[in-house]
MIROMAR-436047 format. One line per field, with one value per residue (C-alpha): x, y, z; residue in one letter. Coordinates in steps of 0.05 Angstrom, whole numbers. Each point is the difference from the previous one (the first is absolute). Example, Ala and Ser with C-alpha at 12.3 -4.5 7.8 and 13.67 -1.06 7.14 Angstrom:
BEGIN
xx = 246;27
yy = -90;69
zz = 156;-13
residuo = A;S
***
This chain:
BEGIN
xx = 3905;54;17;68;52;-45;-6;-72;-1;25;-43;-65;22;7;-66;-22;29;-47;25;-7;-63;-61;-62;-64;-32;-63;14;-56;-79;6;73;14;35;26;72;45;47;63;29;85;56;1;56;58;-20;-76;-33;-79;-41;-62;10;43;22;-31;20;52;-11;64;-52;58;34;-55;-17;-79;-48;-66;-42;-73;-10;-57;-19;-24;-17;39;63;24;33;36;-3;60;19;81;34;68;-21;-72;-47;-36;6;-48;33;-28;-11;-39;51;37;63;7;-22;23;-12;-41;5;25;-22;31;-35;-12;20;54;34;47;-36;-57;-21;-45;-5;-76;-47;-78;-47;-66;-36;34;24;64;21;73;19;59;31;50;66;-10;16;47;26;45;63;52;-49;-25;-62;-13;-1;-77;-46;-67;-51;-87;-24;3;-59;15;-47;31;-50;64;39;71;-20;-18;-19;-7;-75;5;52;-27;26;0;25;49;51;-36;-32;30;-44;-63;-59;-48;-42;-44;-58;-13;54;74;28;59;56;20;41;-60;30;-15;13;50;10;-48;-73;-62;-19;-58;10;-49;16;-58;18;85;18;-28;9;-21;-11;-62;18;59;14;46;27;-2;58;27;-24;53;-7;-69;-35;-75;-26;-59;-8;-19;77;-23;-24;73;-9;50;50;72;68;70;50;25;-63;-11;-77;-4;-43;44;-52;-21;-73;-47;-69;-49;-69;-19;57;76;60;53;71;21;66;5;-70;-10;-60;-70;-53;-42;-73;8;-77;5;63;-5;2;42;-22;35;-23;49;76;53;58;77;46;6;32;26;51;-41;33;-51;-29;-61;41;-48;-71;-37;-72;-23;-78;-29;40;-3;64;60;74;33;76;52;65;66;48;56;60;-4;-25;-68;-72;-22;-35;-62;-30;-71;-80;-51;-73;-48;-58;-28;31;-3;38;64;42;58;2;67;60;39;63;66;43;65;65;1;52;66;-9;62;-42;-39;-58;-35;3;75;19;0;-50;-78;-25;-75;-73;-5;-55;-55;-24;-45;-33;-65;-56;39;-35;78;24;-3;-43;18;-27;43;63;23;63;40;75;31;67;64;-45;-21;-77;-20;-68;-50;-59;-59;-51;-5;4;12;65;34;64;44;6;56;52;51;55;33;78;32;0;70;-8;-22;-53;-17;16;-48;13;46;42;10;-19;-40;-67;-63;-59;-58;-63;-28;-60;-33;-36;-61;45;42;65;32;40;39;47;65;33;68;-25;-49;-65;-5;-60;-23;-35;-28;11;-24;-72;-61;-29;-76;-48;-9;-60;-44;36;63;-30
yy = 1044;-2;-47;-47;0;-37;33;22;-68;-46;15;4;-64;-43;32;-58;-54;-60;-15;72;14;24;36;0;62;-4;13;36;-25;-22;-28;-77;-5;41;20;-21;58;-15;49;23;26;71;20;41;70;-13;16;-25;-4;-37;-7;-56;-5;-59;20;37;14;40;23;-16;62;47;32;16;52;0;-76;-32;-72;-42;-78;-40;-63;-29;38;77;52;66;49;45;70;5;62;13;-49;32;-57;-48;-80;-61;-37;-58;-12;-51;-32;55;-28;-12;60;15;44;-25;52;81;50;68;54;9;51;56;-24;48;43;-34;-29;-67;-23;10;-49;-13;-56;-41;-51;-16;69;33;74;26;66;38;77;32;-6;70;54;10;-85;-34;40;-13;-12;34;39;-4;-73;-18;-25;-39;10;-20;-58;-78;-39;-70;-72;-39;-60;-49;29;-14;33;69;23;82;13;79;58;67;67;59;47;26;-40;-64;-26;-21;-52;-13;-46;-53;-41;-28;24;55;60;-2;58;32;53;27;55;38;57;70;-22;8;-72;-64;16;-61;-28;-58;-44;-42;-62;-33;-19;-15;9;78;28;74;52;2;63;31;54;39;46;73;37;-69;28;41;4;16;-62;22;-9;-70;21;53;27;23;-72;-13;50;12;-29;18;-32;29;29;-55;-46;-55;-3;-58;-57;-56;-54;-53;31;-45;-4;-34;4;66;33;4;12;44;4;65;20;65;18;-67;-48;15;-27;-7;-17;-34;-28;46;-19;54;56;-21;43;11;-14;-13;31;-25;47;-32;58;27;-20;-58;2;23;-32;-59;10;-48;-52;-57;-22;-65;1;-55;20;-46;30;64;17;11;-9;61;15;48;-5;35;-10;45;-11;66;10;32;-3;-70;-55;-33;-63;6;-16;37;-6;-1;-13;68;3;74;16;-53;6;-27;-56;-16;-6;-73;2;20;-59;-8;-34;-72;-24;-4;43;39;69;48;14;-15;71;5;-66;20;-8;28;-16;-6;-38;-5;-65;-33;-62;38;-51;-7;-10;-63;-68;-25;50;-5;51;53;-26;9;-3;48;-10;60;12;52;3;0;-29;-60;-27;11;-32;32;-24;59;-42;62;55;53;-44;-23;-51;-34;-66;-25;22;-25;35;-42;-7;73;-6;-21;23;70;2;69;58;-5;17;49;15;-73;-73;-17;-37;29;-41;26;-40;-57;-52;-47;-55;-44;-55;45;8;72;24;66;30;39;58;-49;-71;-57;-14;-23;-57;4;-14;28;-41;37;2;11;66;-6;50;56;31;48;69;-32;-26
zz = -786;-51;-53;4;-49;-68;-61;-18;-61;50;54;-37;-39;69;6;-34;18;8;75;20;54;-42;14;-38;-35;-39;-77;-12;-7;-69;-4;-12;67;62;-10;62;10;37;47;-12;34;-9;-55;25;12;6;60;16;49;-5;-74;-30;-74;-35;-71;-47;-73;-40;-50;-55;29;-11;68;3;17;6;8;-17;18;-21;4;-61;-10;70;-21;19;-44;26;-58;26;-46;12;19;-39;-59;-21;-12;29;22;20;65;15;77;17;32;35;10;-73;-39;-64;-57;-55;-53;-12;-33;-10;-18;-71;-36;20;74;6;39;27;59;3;66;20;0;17;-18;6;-20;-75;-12;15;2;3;-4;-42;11;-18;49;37;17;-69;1;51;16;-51;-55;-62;14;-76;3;-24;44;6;36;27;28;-49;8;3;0;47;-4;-6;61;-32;-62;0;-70;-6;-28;3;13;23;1;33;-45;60;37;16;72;78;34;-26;26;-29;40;-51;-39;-54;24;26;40;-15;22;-74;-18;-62;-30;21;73;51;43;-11;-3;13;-61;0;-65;-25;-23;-14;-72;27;-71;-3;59;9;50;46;45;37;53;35;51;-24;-29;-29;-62;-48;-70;-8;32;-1;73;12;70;53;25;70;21;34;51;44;-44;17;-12;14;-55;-46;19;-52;-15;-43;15;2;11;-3;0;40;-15;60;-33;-28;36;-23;44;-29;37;-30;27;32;-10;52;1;-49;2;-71;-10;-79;0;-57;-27;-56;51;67;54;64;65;48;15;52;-5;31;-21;45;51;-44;-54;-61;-62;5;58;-17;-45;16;28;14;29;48;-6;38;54;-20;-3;-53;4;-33;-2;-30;-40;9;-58;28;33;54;63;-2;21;24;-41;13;7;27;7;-10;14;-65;35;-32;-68;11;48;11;61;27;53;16;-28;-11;41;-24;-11;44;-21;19;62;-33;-61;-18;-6;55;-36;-77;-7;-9;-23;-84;-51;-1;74;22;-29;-67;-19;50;-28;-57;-31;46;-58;-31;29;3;49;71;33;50;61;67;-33;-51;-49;-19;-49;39;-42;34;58;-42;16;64;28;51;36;-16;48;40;-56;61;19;-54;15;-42;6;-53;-41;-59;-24;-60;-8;-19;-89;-15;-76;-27;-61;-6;18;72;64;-28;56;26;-17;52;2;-27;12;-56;1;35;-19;52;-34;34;9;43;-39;3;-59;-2;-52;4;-49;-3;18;-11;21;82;14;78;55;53;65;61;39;-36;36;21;-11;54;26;-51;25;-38;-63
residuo = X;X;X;X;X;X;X;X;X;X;X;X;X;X;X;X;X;X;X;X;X;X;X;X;X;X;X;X;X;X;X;X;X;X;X;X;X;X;X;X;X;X;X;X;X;X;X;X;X;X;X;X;X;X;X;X;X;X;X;X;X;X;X;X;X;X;X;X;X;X;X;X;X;X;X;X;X;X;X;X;X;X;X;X;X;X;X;X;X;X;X;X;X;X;X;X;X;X;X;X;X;X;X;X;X;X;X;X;X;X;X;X;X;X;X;X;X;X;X;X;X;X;X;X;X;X;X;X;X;X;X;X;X;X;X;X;X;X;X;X;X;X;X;X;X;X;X;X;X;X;X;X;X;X;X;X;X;X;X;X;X;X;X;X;X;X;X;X;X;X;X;X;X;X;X;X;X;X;X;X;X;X;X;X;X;X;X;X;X;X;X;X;X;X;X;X;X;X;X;X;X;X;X;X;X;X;X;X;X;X;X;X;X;X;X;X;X;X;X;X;X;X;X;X;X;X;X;X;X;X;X;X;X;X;X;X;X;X;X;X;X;X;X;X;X;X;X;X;X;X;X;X;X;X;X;X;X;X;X;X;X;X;X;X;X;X;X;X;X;X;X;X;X;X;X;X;X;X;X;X;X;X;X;X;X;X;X;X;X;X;X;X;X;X;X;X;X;X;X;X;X;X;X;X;X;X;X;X;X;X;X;X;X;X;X;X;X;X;X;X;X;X;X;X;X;X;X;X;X;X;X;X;X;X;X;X;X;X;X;X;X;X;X;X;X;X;X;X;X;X;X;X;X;X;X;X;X;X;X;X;X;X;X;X;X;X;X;X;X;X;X;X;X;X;X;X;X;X;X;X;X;X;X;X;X;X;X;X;X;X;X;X;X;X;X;X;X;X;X;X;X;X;X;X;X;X;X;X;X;X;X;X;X;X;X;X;X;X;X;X;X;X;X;X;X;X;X;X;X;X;X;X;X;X;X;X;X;X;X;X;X;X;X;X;X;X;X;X;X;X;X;X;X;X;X;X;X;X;X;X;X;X;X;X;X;X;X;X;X;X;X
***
């Protein structure tokens, strides 16, 4: 359906009006009280379906990135990193339909030409990560400009305080997505020196303060300069990308147990045993490229391991017409030897919209985040449904209860942004959904390179569980 004629303010400020019809959602097993979110028109230019908006959240005009959410103490904090203004704020939202910033931080140092918009956490301890703007800075800018780079190491014991315990470097041009789920070591995408693209790195942090390197690995011929080899280069046999292929691992790296899953871009899905993690060995190798486009053509990956299977996806940051993208589960029942499932269905326009396909309408088109955060107790789990950003597509929702048959189930697309902040989607302002978080309470947030932060819900069926051939 599409929305009527209210702006996106006015409609998700009648959203709580005391008179308006309610409906209960659990806040969470340790918050004070459940939080009664109240369903909205749709703005103009929004179209749903099975999703309403509960929430809207300007982030003091700083669009965001990349989202952790955690509870504490009956209240909830989303620590987003911000795209075009590098840093990184507390939003509290444990009343969606009121969230609101708390506090900002840039990132220290030289800003120029960095980008801050990553972030992981658990328990009391928060990671974001810095790099330099690539490839050369972001057109129109000095490539001289300085730059900072690493991962900060933060205690975030009183949620609306972060205070920076540690800043570590790599020496090169700083780290993408990282992971920490708690524990002695986090698991990061970093740029070292002597390497072409991001290589795995696994950080221990036991003492936050020092942090140092444990291990790291890589695909072969990523070295340059020198780079003494730590592993056997045949183990990627059969390895093969096309010209131009971007092997870097773009992460985040996800360890389940003594395994680790890397999402390596062109070089497509490996699998890691790290029981040793001073010498990462490879086990397991799921290539994507081809037949899909190669630039990251494993951007992503989130294991359900109980079912035994992972939700892996690629990312196309170009504006032509080229090989397809992917969104996709695989079986890692063997952790050898991965293989594809099915593919999640391609979304389709919704009745009404003023364009034929996503593939034309402007801006980067295809998956870009699931709902990552599976080892956090404060995310919702993948069960039957399955959340994923899908950029000018906005979130779409599908029901995996039969991982054979994959559906989708719901959609939101937010209004069009009506203000440009950086210099993204380059070849039209249009809307580019980046990341989305489902907390336990049920509350979806997503982000946007030009616009706030969008608080939902998910309104259709619950799927039930198939038979044991479908998971």
């Amino acid at each position: 359906m599409t929305g009527n004629n209210l702006s996106r303010r006015t409609a998700l400020k009648a959203a709580g009006a005391a008179g308006a019809a309610a409906a209960a959602i659990g806040a969470g097993p340790a918050a004070a009280a459940p939080v009664r979110a109240v369903a909205t028109r749709l703005p103009n230019g929004a179209y749903s379906y099975n999703v309403e908006p509960v929430g809207y959240c300007d982030l003091e005009d700083r669009p965001a990135f990349k989202m952790a959410i955690r509870q504490k103490a009956g209240r909830w904090y989303l620590h987003v990193g911000h795209f075009w203004e590098p840093g990184w704020s507390v939003v509290d939202v444990t009343d969606p339909r009121a969230a609101h910033v708390l506090k900002y931080t840039p990132v220290p140092g030289p800003q120029g030409n960095t980008i801050g918009n990553q972030v992981t956490l658990a328990d009391d301890l928060m990671i974001t990560a810095m790099e330099k703007v690539f490839p050369e800075g972001a057109p129109g800018s000095d490539p001289t400009v300085p730059f900072n780079e690493g991962v900060l190491v933060w205690d975030i014991s009183e949620p609306a305080d972060p205070v920076q315990v540690a800043h570590w470097k790599t020496g090169g041009t700083g780290t993408h997505r990282n992971l920490y789920a708690g524990g002695r070591y986090a698991h990061l995408a970093a740029a070292m020196p002597g390497f072409s693209g991001n290589i795995y790195v696994i950080l221990d942090v036991a003492n936050p303060r020092r942090p140092k390197i444990a291990g790291r690995w890589w695909v072969p011929g990523q070295e340059r300069e020198g780079a003494p080899p730590e592993h056997d280069p045949k183990h990627l046999h059969g390895f093969c990308c096309g010209a131009g292929a971007h092997v870097s691992l773009h992460g985040p790296p996800y360890p389940v147990g003594d395994l680790v899953y890397l999402p390596y871009g062109a070089a497509g899905l490996i699998v890691l045993d790290i029981s040793d993690v001073r010498r990462p060995r490879q086990i397991g190798h799921l290539p994507f490229s081809p037949p899909f486009h190669s630039q990251f053509g494993v951007h992503g990956f989130v294991p359900v391991p109980d079912r035994k299977i992972a939700f892996v996806n690629s990312e196309n940051i170009t504006y032509e017409q080229g090989p397809a993208h992917h969104a996709s589960i695989v079986d890692i029942g063997d952790p050898a030897n991965p293989y594809l499932l099915s593919l999640l269905p391609e979304p389709v326009p919704p009745p009404g919209a003023p364009y034929d396909d996503f593939t034309t309408r402007g801006g980067w088109r295809g998956p870009h985040n699931y709902n990552h955060h599976q080892y956090h107790p404060d995310v919702q789990k993948i069960g039957n449904l399955v959340h994923l950003a899908h950029f000018n597509a906005g979130l779409r929702i599908y029901d995996v209860s039969n991982v054979r048959l994959p559906k989708e189930v719901g959609y939101f697309l937010p209004p069009e942004p009506t203000k440009r902040y950086g210099y993204l989607p380059a070849n039209k302002l249009v809307l580019q959904t980046e990341d989305v978080v489902v907390d336990t309470r049920g509350f979806i947030y997503i982000t946007d390179k030009n616009q706030g932060l969008w608080i939902l819900r998910y309104t259709g069926p619950t799927p039930t569980d198939v038979s044991p051939t479908g998971r």
